[in-house]
N, C-alpha and C positions, 0 to 999 in steps of 0.2 A: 500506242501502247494499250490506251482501252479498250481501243474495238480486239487488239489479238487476244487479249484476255478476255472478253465478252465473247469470243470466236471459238478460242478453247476449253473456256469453262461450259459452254453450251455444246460444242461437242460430245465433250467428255461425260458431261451429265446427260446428257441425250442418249449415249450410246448404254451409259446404267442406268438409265429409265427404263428403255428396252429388253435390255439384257433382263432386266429385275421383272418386266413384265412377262416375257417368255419365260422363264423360270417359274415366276410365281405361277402360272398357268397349267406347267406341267407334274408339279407336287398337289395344286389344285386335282387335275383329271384325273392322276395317280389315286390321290386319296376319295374323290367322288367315285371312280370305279371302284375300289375295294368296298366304298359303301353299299353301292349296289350289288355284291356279290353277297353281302353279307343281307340285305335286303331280299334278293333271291333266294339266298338258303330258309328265311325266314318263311319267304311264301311260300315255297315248296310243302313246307312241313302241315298249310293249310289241306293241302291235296288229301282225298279220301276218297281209296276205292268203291267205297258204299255207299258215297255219296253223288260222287261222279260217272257217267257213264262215259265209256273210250269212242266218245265218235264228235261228229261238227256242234252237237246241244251240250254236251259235256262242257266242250271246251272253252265256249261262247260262256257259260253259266260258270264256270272257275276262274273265268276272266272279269267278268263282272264282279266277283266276293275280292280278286284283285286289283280292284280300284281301274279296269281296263289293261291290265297287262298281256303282251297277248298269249297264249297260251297253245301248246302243239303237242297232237299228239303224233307217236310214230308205235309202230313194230320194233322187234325186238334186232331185226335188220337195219332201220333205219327210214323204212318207208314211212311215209307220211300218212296218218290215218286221217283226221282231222285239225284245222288252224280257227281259231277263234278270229280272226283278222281278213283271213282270204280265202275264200269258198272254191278260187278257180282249182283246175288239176294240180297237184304239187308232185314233183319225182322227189328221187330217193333223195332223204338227206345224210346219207353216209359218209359222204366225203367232208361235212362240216364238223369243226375240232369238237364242240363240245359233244355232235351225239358220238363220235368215234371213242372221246373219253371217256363216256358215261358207261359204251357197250363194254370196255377194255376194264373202265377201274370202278364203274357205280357213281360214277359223275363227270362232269364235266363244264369249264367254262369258258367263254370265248366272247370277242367284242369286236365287231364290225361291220359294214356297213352291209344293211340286207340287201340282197338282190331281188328280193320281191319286192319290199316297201322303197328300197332307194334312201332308207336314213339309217343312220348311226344306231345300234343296238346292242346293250348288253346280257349274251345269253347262257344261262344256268338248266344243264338236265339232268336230269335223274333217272335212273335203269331203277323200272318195282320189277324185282328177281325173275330177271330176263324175259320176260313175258311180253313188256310195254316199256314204252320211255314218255318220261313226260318234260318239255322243255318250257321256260319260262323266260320273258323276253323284255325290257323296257328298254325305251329310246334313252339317249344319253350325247351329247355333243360333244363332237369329238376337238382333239386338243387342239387344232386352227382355227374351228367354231368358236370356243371357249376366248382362244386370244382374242377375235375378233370382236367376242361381246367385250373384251375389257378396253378397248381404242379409246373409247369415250372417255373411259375414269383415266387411261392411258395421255391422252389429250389433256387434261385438266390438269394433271402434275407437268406434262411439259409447258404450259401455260406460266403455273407460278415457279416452274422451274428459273422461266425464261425471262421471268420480273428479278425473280431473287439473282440470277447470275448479272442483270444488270447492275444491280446494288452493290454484287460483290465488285464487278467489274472500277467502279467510282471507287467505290472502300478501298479494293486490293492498290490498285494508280495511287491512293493520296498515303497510301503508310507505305509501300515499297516506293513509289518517287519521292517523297517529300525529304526522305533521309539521302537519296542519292544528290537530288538539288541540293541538299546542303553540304556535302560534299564537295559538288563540284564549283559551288560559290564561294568557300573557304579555299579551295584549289585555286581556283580564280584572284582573289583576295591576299593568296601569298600568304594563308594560315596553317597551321599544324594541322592537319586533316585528320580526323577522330572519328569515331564511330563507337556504337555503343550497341551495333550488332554485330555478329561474329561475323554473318555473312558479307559485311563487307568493310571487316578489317582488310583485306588483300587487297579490294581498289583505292582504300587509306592509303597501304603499304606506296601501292604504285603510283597514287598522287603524290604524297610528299617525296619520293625519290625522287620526279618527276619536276617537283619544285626547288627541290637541293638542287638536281643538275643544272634546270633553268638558274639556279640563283649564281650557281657555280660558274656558269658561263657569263652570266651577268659580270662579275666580279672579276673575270680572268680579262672581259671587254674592258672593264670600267679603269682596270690594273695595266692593261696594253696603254690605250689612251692616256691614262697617266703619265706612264713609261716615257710615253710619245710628246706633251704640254711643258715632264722634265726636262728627257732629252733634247727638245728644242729650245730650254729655257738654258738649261746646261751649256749647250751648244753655241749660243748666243753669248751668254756670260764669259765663256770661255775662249771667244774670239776675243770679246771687249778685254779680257783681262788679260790675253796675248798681247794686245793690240798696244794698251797702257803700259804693259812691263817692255817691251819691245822700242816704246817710241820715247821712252826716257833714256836710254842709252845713245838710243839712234840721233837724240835731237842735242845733245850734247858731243856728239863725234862729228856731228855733222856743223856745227856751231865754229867749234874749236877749227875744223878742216877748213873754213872759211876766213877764218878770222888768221890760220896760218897761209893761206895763199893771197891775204890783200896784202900781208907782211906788214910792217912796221913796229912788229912784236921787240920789246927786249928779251933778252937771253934767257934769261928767270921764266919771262910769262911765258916765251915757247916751250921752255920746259916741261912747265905746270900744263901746257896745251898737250902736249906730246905724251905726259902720262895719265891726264885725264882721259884722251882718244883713248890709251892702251888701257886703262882700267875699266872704259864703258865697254869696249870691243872685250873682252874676258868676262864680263856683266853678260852682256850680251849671247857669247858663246856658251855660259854655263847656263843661260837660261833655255837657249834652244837643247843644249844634252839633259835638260832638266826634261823639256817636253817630248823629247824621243823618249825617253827614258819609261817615262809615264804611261806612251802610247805602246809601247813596245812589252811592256805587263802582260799583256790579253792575246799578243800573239807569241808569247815566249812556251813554247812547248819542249823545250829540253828538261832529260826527266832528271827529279829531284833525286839525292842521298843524303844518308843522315849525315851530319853535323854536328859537331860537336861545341854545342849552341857554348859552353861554360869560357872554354877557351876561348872564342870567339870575342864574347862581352868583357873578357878580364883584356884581352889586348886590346880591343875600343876603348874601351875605360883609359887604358893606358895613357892611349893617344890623346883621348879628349881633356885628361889632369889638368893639365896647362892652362888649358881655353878657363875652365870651374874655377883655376886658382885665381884668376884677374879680378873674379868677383867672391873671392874669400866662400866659395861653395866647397861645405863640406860635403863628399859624397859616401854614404854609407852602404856596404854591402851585405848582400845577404846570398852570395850565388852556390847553388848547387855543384859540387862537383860531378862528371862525370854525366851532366844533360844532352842527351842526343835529342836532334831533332829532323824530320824528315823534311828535307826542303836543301835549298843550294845557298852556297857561302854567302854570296855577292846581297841572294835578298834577305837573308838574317841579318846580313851589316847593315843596309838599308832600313830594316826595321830597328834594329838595336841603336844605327847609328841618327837618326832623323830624332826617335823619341827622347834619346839622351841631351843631343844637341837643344833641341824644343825645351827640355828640362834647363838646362844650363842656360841656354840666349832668354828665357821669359823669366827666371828667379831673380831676387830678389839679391843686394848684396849681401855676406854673410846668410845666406841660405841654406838648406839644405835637400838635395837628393837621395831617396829613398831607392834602391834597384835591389827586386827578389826575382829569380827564375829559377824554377825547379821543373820537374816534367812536368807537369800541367801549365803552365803560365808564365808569364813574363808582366811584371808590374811596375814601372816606374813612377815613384810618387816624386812631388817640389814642393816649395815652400814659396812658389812665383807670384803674378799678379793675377791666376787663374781666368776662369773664361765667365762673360755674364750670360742667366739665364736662357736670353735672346737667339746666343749667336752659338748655343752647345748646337743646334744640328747641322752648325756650318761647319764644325771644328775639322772634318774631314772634307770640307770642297775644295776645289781645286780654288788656289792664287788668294785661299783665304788666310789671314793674318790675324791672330787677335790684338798685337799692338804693330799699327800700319809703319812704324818710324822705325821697326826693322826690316821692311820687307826691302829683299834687293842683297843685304848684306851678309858678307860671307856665303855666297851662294844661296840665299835662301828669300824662293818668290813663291811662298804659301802652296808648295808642292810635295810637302816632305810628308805631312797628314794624310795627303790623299793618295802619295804611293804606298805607305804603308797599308791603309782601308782596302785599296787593289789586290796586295799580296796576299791580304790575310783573305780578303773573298776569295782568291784563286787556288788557295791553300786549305779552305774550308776551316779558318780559325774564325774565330769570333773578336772581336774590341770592341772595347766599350771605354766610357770616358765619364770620370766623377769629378766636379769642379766647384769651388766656388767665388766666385770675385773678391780679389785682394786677399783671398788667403793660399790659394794652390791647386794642384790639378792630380788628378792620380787616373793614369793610363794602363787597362790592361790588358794581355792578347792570350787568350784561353787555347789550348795545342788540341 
């Protein structure tokens, strides 16, 4: 980065070193020829026919009082009488501009390089009333000469040109880089990229995007993997807790079947064998429809209609009176008439009927349940033995129980929570769950 800027600032100041010196050179030559025409006209005006005779001694002695200028005389043609400068033969000078202009208008002036001398000359004539011309001539350098004498002083400015764009070159590198390094070390660093020049708020802009999306991606990694430490912790939990709901039915059917084929049962005890077999086998059975049930959430694609959420809960309620009354639970309503809701019968019962039961099996005796649904919401509140701190973000896992001395009974193996948390994800509802130990729990599913 230094050397390209030490490359273009030397360029570019190099090429206006130049530029400035051919310029300056030729308002230079511009203005020293006008001096010298104005200088010509001066000497001219010395000229005096009484004093000067029209021949080679004339011209020579006018040239002299003109500090050596050379001095020519001609006819009123244009032929050359005498030159103060060159004694050899001279022909006509009619075809040169200024005596042409002097014959034509009483002057004339012209600047080029003589063909006698071979240098540069600036030349002024004069027509005295067509008789004679007198022409006056100094040497003067012309504007290539000129440039050429300025190379030197030309040289010396490219010289400190060529220190000073060093300087700038260092200078320019430590204030344009030093702000981008810091840039891109706060980029690096996982900082808010800032800037405090204009010019490079926009690689601000495109660093911190640039650090969102890294972080974004980070986070969607970080969130998979998670996903992944659950689902296999899930996965794992949810075999072991098949495994225990499963082999308590099984290891009592299987006990009982034993102990009926060694025989020597009384009547009584094979009885009590015979309907313990058939109530672990119906254990057993509702637990597997529990677990289809469950699995079968995520692939249930048949499409939902509304429902008429109001009727629904007044008939569960219905049903469920009986179970509340054993334990003196008063249940209070609060139900909206006329609540539609978009989803299908079977999983509104399931939500309606798992959160009421949960109400009714965890309360307290002489309790009370609180049930409000209106369009927005469904909230059942209890007066049960609520949930501790601990175990609120279990409240929806699978086979979990907050009091384990119901789990099994009346069909219920800590899958009733976690079908509901299913429906309401697949449904796009929201639940949430406010609780607190030994006073009650209030459940509610936002539509």
């Amino acid at each position: 980065m230094k050397w390209r800027i030490l490359l273009l600032s030397l360029g570019i100041t190099f090429i206006c070193i130049m530029i400035f010196a051919f310029a300056s050179t030729q308002v230079y030559y511009k203005s020293s020829i006008d001096d010298s025409k104005e200088f010509l006209r001066v000497y001219m005006n010395e000229f005096d026919i009484s004093e000067y005779s029209i021949d080679e001694h004339g011209a020579i002695s006018f040239s002299d009082k003109l500090n050596g200028a050379r001095v020519t005389f001609t006819d009123a043609q244009g032929r050359v009488i005498a030159d103060s400068i060159t004694q050899d033969e001279l022909n006509n000078h009619l075809d040169r501009a200024e005596i042409h202009d002097a014959i034509s208008n009483g002057e004339g002036f012209a600047v080029r390089s003589s063909s006698t001398l071979g240098q540069n000359m600036v030349y002024y004539c004069k027509n005295f009333d067509g008789e004679f011309l007198v022409r006056i001539a100094i040497f003067t350098d012309s504007d290539w000469m000129l440039f050429v004498k300025t190379l030197p002083i030309t040289a010396q400015f490219l010289a400190i040109d060529i220190i000073l764009c060093v300087i700038l070159a260092f200078v320019a590198t430590h204030f344009i880089l030093n702000p981008v390094k810091r840039l891109a070390t706060d980029a690096v660093t996982n900082k808010n990229v800032a800037s405090k020049y204009s010019e490079l708020t926009p690689i601000a802009d495109i660093l911190n995007e640039r650090n969102r999306n890294i972080q974004l991606q980070l986070n969607e990694i970080k969130y998979e993997k998670e996903l992944a430490e659950r689902a296999r912790t899930s996965k794992d939990e949810f075999i072991s807790n098949i495994t225990h709901e499963m082999n308590t039915p099984l290891t009592s059917i299987h006990g009982y079947a034993e102990l009926l084929d060694a025989g020597g049962m009384t009547d009584e005890q094979q009885k009590t064998a015979y309907k313990t077999i058939l109530t672990q086998s119906e254990r057993l059975t509702n637990l597997i429809a529990c677990i289809i049930n469950f699995s079968e959430i995520d692939n249930d694609d048949l499409p939902p209609y509304n429902v008429d959420f109001s009727a629904l809960a007044k008939e569960t309620l219905h049903a469920l009176k009986p179970e509340a009354n054993k334990k003196n639970i008063t249940i209070i309503e609060q139900i909206d008439d006329n609540v539609t809701v978009l989803s299908r019968h079977e999983r509104l019962s399931e939500i309606f009927g798992n959160l009421v039961r949960n109400a009714i099996k965890y309360n307290k005796e002489n309790g009370i349940i609180k049930i409000t649904l209106n369009s927005n919401a469904l909230t059942v509140e209890d007066t049960g033995i609520g949930i501790a701190k601990e175990n609120m973000d279990k409240v929806f896992s699978r086979f979990f129980t907050v009091d384990k001395s119901h789990s099994g009974k009346n069909g219920g193996f800590g899958l009733g929570l976690a079908v509901v948390k299913k429906i309401c994800r697949k449904s796009d509802w929201k639940i949430h769950v406010e609780s607190e130990l030994g006073t009650g729990s209030k459940f509610t599913v936002e539509f």
